[in-house]
C-alpha positions as a printed Julia matrix, in Angstrom:
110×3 Matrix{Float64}:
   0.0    0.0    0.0
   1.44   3.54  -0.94
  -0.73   5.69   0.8
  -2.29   5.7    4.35
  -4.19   8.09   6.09
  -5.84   7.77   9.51
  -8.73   9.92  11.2
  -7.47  10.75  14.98
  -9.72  11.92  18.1
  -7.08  11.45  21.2
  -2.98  11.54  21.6
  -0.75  10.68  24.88
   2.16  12.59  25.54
   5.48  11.3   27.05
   8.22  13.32  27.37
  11.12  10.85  28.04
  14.37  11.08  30.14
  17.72  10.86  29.07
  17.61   7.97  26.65
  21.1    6.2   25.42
  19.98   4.85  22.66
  18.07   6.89  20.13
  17.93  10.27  21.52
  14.18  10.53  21.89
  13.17  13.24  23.67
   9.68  12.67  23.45
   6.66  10.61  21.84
   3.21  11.59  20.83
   0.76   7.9   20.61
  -2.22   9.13  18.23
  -5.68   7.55  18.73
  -8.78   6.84  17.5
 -11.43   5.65  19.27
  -8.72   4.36  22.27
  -6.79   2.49  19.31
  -3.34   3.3   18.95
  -3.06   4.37  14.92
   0.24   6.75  15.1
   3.28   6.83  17.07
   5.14  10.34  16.7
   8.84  10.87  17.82
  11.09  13.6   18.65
  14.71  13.22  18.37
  17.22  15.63  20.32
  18.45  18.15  18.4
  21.21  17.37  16.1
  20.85  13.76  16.33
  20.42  12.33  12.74
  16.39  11.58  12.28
  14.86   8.03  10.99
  12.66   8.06   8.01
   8.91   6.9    9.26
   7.73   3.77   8.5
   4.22   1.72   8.57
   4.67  -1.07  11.24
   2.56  -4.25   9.42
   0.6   -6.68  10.22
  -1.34  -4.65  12.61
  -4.07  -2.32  10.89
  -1.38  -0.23   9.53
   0.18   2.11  12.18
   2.16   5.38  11.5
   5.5    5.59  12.72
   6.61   9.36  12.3
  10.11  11.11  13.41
  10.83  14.49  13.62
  13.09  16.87  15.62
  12.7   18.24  18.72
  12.45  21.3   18.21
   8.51  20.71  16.25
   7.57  19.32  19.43
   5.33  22.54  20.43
   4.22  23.35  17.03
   2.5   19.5   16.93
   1.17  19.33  20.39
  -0.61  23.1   19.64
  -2.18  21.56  16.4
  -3.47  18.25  18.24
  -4.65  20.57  20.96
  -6.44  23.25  18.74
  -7.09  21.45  15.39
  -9.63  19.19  14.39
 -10.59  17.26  12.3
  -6.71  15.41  12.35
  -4.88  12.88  10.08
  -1.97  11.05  10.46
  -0.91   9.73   6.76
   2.45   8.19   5.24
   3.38   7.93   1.6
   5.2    4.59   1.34
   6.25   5.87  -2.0
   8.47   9.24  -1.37
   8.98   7.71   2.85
   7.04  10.92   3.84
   4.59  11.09   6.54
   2.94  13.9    8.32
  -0.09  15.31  10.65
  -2.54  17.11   8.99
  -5.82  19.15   9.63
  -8.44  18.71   7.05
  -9.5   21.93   4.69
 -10.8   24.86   6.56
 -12.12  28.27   5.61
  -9.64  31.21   6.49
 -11.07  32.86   9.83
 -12.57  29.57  11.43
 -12.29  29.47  14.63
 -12.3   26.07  16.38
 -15.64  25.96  18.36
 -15.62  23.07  20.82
């Protein structure tokens, strides 16, 4: 499958110690109805940053990297946005979190 795309309603933030191994600095799990669909990490500045991945068999969830420093740009858009995506292009290895059109001015109301 090239192209995946899933509706969110919920995320859990954990901002993680000092980590060894990777250099996460943080991870975002993305829901839908209480079932994990997205994974989102944040690497420590500097550090060199995976490409995301789909993790198979499961029902297709979103593994998505990205530096630390987008950490309070993407919790403001899960906390003001909605409706959300998470989606991944197996084609060009991009993935990213995305609100769905809206009209300029719209203000979230609920």
């Amino acid at each position: 499958m090239s192209f995946i795309s899933h509706a969110i309603d919920g995320y859990r933030l954990i901002h993680i110690g000092y980590n060894t191994n990777r250099n996460v600095t943080a991870v975002i799990n993305c829901y839908r109805n209480h079932v994990r669909y997205g994974f989102i990490r944040f690497y420590k500045e500097g550090t060199p940053i995976p490409e995301g991945l789909v993790a198979y068999p499961d029902h297709e969830t979103i593994h998505l990297n990205f530096s630390d420093h987008n950490l309070q740009s993407i919790i403001d858009t899960l906390r003001y946005e909605k409706p959300l995506h998470i989606s991944f292009n197996d084609a060009t290895r991009t993935g990213w979190l995305s609100t769905s059109n809206e009209p300029i001015g719209e203000e979230e109301l609920g």
